[in-house]
N, C-alpha and C positions, 0 to 999 in steps of 0.2 A: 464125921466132920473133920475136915483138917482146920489143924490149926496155925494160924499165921505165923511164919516164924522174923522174929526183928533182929537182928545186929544189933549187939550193945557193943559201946567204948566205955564202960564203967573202968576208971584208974587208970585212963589213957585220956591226958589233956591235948584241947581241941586241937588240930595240925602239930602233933607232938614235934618235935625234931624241927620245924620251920618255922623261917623266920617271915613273918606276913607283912608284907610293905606292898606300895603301889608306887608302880610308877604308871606316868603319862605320856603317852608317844604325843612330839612336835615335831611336826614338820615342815620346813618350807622350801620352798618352789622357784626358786629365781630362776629366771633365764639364763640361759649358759654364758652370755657376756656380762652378766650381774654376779655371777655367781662367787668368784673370788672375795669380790666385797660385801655380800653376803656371808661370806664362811669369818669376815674377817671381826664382822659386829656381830654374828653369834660369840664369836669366840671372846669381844671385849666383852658382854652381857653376862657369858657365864662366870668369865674372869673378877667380876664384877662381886659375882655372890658366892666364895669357896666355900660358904659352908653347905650347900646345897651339892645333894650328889647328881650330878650330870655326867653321860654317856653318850657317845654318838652310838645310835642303836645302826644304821644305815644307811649310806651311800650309795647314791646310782644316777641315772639319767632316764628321761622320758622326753621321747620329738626333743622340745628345745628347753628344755628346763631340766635342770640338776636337783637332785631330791636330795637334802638333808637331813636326818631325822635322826635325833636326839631323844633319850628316855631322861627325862625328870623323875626324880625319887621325891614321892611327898613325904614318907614316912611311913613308922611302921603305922600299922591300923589304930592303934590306941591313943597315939599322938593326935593323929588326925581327927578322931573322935571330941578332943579337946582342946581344938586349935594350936596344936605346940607352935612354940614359935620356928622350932626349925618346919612344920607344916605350912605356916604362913609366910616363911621365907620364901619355898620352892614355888607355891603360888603366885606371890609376890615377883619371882621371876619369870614364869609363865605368861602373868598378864603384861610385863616389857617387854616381852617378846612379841607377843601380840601388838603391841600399843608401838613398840618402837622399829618393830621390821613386817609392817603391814605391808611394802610393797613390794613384801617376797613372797606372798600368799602365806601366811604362815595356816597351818590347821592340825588340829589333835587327830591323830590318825590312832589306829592299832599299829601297838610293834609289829614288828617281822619276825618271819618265824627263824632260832638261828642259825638255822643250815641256806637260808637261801643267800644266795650271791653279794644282793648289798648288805646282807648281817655279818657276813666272811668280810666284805671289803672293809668295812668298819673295826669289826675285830681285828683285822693284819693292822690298820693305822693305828687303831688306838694299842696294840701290843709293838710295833716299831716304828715308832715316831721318828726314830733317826733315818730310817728306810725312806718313809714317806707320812708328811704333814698331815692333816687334813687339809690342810688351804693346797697344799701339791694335790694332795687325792682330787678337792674339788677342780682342779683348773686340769686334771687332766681326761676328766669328765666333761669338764666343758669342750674342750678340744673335740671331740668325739663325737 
C-alpha cells in the first residue's frame, strides 16, 4: 500500500513574505471624442479621495473608444474582512465612479497582464509624467 504523501508548512505563516491586498480593475470606455474629458473627471474623483491608492493599470484604444483602466487598492485582506475605513473609502470611490461617469461605460474588468502593451503604456506615464500626461496619453489615443 502506498501511502499518501501531504506537504506540510508547519512554522511557515500563510503567504510568508507577501503582502495580501486586492485590487479591483475599473474600466471605462468613452469614445475617443469624450475621451479627454473623461481622463479629466477620473482624474478630479481620484483627486478627490488621496487616501485611497489608485493606479492607471492601462491605456489603449478599441474601434472608437479609449480604454482607461485603473487598479483600486481596497486593502490588505484583513482590513477588508472588517470594513476598515480605508476599505470603505476605496469602495466608496468605486461606486462615484460608477454613479458619476456612467456615461463612459465604466465596468470592473481583470487587470492586464504587465507585459502587455497597454500595462507598458500606463507604466511609461504613470513613471514620466513629465514625458507625457495621462490626459496627453488619452488624447493621443484618441487621435488614433
Amino acid at each position: 500500500m502506498s501511502e499518501q504523501i501531504r506537504p506540510s508548512m508547519t512554522g511557515v505563516p500563510e503567504f510568508a513574505g507577501l503582502h495580501r491586498e486586492l485590487e479591483i480593475g475599473m474600466q471605462l470606455a468613452p469614445t475617443r471624442s469624450a475621451a479627454p474629458s473623461a481622463a479629466k473627471s477620473l482624474a478630479a474623483l481620484m483627486d478627490a479621495e488621496p487616501a485611497v491608492p489608485v493606479r492607471i493599470a492601462a491605456l489603449g484604444a478599441s474601434d472608437s473608444r479609449v480604454l482607461i483602466t485603473i487598479a483600486v487598492t481596497l486593502g490588505a485582506v484583513d482590513a477588508i474582512k472588517v470594513a476598515a475605513p480605508e476599505s470603505r473609502a476605496a469602495l466608496g470611490l468605486l461606486q462615484r465612479i460608477v454613479d458619476d461617469l456612467a456615461g463612459y461605460d465604466p465596468a470592473f474588468v481583470a487587470l492586464p497582464h504587465p507585459t502587455s502593451a497597454e500595462a507598458r503604456l500606463a507604466a511609461h506615464v504613470s513613471r514620466h509624467p513629465e514625458a507625457l500626461s495621462m490626459l496627453g496619453a488619452v488624447r493621443v489615443l484618441a487621435r488614433n
